[in-house]
N, C-alpha and C positions, 0 to 999 in steps of 0.2 A: 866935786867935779869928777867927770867920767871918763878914766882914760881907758886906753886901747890895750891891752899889752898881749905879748908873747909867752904860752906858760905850753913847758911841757909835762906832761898829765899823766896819769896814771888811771884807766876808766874804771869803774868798779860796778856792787850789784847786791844790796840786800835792805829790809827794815822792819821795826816795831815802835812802841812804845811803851812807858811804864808807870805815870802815875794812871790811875782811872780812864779818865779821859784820852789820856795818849794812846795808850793801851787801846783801845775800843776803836780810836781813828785812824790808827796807824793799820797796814798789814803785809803781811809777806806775800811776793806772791812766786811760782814755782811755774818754768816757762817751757815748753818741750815745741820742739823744732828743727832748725837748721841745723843747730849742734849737736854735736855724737854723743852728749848726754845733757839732761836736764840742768836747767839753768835757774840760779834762785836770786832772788831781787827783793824790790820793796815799794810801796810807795803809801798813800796814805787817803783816807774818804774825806773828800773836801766839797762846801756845799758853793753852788756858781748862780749868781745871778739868771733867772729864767730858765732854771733845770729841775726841774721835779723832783729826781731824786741823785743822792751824794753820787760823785762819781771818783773812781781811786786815781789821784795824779801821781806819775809816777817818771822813769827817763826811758825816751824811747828807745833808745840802744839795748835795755833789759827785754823788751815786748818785742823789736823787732825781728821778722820771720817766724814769727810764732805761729804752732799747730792748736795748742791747748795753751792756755794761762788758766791754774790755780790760783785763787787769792784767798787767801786765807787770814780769818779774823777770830783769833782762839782757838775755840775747838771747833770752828765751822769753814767748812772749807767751801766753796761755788766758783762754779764757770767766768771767765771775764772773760769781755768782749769789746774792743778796740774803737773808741767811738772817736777819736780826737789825735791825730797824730802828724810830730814835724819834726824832718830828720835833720835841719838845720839847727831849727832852736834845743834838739834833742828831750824834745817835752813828748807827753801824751796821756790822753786820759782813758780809762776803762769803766765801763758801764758793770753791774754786775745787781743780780735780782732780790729785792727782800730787803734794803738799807733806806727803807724810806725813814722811817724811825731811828737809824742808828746815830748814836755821836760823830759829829763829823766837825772838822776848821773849816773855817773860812779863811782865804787868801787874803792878804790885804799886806804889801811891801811899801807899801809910801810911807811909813812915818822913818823908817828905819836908819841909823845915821851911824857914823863910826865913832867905835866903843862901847857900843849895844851889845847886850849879853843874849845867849839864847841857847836855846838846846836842839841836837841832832839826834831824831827818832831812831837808829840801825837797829839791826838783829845779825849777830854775829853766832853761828853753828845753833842758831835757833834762838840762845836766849837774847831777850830785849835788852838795848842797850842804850844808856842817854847820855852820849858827847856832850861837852859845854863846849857853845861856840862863841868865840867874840867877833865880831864885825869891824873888818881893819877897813873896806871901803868900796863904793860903787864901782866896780868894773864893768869895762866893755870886753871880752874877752873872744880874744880873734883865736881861730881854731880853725877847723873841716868839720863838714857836714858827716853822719856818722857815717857813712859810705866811705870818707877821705875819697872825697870826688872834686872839692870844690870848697872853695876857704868861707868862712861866715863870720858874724860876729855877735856875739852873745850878751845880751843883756843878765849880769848877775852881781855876785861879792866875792869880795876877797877874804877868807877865813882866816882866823888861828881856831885852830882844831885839829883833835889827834883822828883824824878820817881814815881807813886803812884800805886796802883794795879790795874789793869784795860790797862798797856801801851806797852806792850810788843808789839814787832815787827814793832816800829816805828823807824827810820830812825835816825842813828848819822851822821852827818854829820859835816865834816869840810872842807873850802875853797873848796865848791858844791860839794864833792867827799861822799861817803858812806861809814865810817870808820868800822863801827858796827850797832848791832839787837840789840834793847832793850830787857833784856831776862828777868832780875828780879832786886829787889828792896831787900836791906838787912832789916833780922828781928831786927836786933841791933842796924843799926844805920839809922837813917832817911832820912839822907843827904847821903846815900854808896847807889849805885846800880853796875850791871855788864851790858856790852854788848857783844856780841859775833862777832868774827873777822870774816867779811863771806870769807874775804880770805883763812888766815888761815883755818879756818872750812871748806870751802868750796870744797875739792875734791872730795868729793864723790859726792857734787851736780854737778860738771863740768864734773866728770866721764858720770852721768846720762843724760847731754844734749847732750855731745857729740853722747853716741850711740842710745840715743832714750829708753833706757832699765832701768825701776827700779828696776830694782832685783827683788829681795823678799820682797821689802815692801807692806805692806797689809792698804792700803786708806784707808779702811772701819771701820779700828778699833778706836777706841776713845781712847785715853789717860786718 
């Protein structure tokens, strides 16, 4: 059952991967904009229902007000380009050239239950890092929009994992699939984090790939 609750958070911003595979779909990416210096994050190339090629899902609070995004996959660094973005559900995906071929997850959060085991892709001062995370239970997780303009509610889980500040929008992953976005780390307890379900969350981002159109959102502002 899905409850609501109140959690205060801690936001964060980095990721990789490390066996083969993780490694190759996970990547860093390096964000330069609103802030007085560059900003480093994470997220991961995941393949979508009627999309040609992988796109990197990541949290939008990392990309937003962005002048330049770096995403970087090893020793290859390329441009990314903001094709999918929602400042409620704090998701967003980036588009980026030459990954038609690359390894990439596929999304898929329905089988997931509490107790389930899985791993958290980050990259801490660069090198890859793989969290174990267990799955205590489906949350709704009422919070603000990344602006704290306007209260929302978030479809995700409720973690044990040691998540630290800095990790946000690296990659949960169980049996290669993309269950959740690391979004934040609780003030309470050290061992509690949340992610967010890009399924669940995710309609307003498949709204936006499907027509090509993002509304009203404004790129250029900074959280």
């Amino acid at each position: 059952m899905t409850r609501a609750i109140a959690v205060v958070l801690l936001a964060a911003s980095l990721a990789t991967g490390c066996d083969s595979a993780a490694t190759s779909a996970a990547v860093g990416l390096r964000v330069v904009g609103c802030r007085p210096h560059p900003e480093h994050g994470s997220g991961a190339l995941v393949r979508l229902p009627g999309v040609d090629e992988p796109l990197v899902l990541t949290a939008a609070h990392v990309v937003a007000g962005a002048e330049d995004i770096t995403v970087t996959r090893g020793d290859t660094a390329q441009m990314g380009t903001i094709v999918a973005f929602d400042p409620e559900m704090d998701l967003a995906y980036l588009a980026i050239e030459g990954v038609d071929g690359s390894p990439a997850w596929t999304i898929d959060s329905a089988a997931v239950t509490s107790g389930d085991t899985g791993v958290a892709h980050v990259a801490r001062d660069d090198v890859p890092v793989e969290v174990p995370v267990t799955f205590e239970r489906r949350v709704t997780i009422r919070t603000e929009d990344i602006y704290v303009e306007g209260e929302t509610r978030r479809p995700g889980f409720e973690l044990t994992a040691d998540i630290d500040e800095g990790d946000s929008g690296g990659a949960v992953v169980v049996d290669g699939k993309v269950v959740g976005v690391v979004w934040a780390r609780s003030r309470r307890a050290s061992d509690r984090a949340y992610a967010i379900d890009p399924v669940r969350a995710g309609e307003r981002l498949r709204a936006q790939l499907a027509t090509g159109d993002l509304g009203d959102v404004d790129l250029t502002r900074c959280p």
